[in-house]
C-alpha positions in Angstrom: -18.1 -28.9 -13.4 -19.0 -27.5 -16.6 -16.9 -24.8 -18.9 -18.8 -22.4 -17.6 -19.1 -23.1 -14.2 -15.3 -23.1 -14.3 -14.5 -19.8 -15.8 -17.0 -18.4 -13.1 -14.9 -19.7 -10.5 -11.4 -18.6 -12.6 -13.2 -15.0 -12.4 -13.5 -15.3 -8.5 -9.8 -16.8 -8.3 -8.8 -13.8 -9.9 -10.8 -11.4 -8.1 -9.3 -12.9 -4.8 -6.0 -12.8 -6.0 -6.4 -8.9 -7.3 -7.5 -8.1 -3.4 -4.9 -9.8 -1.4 -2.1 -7.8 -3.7 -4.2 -4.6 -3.3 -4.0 -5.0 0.4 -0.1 -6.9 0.7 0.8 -3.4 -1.4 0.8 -1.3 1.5 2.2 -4.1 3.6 5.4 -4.9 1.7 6.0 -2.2 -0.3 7.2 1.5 0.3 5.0 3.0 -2.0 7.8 3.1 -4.8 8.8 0.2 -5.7 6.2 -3.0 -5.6 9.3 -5.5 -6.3 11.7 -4.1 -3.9 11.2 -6.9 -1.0 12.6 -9.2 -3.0 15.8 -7.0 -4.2 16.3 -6.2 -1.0 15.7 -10.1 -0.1 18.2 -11.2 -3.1 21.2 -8.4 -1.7 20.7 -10.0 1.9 21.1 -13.4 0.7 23.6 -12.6 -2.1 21.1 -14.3 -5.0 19.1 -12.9 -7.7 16.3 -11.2 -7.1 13.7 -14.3 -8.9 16.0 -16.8 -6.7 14.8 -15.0 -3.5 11.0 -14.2 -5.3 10.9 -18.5 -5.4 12.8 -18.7 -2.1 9.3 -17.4 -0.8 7.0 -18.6 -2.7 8.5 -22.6 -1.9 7.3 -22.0 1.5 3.5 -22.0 0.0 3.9 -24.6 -2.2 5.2 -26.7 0.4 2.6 -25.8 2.7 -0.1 -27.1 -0.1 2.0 -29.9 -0.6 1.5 -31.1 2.7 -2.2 -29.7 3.0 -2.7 -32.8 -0.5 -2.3 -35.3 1.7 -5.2 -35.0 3.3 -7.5 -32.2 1.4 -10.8 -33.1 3.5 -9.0 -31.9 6.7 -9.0 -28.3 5.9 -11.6 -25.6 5.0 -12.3 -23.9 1.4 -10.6 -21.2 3.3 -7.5 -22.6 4.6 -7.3 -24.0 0.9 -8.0 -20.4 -1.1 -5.5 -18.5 1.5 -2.6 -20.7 0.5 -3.3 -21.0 -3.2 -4.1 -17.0 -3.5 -1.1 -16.4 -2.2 0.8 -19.4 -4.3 -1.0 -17.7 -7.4 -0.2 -13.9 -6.5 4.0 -15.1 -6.5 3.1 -16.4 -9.8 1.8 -13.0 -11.0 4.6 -11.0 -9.1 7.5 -13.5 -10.7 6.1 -12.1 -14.9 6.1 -8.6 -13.2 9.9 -9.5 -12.0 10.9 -10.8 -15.2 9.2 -7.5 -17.5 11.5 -5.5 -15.0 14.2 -7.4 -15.1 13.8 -7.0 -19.5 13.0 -10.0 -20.3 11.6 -10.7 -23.5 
């Protein structure tokens, strides 16, 4: 894959990522606060609010985890649900941690 082939398909990633938390939006959020799932989570569970963020997101990772041991058996779509959503708790985790102030 050349450079340029792969920052095309970064673009797409992107792209794909940028829907799924346009639509999830209306699913898990009330419209005022796009975090408040996992506050709500972390006061549940007693933990912080990033500890129930992760709590989450491990379910993907070990989802993909399994899904390497044999890559061939699944489709590009299986693959690009599981790793959107793996990269979307990625982007929501820096949006925790500018709320949270950190610097």
């Amino acid at each position: 894959m050349t450079n340029e082939e792969f920052m095309i398909e970064v673009e797409k990633a992107f792209l794909r990522s940028k829907r799924v938390l346009l639509r999830k939006q209306v699913e898990y959020s009330d419209g005022k606060d796009r975090l408040g799932q996992f506050y709500r989570a972390a006061s549940t569970q007693d933990i912080t609010p990033t500890e129930a963020l992760m709590g989450m997101a491990t379910k993907h990772i070990t989802s993909i985890a399994d899904m390497c041991k044999d890559p061939l058996a699944y489709s590009m779509r299986q693959w690009r649900e599981k790793i959107v959503d793996l990269r979307n708790y990625t982007f929501l985790l820096e949006a925790m941690l500018s709320d949270l102030g950190v610097e």
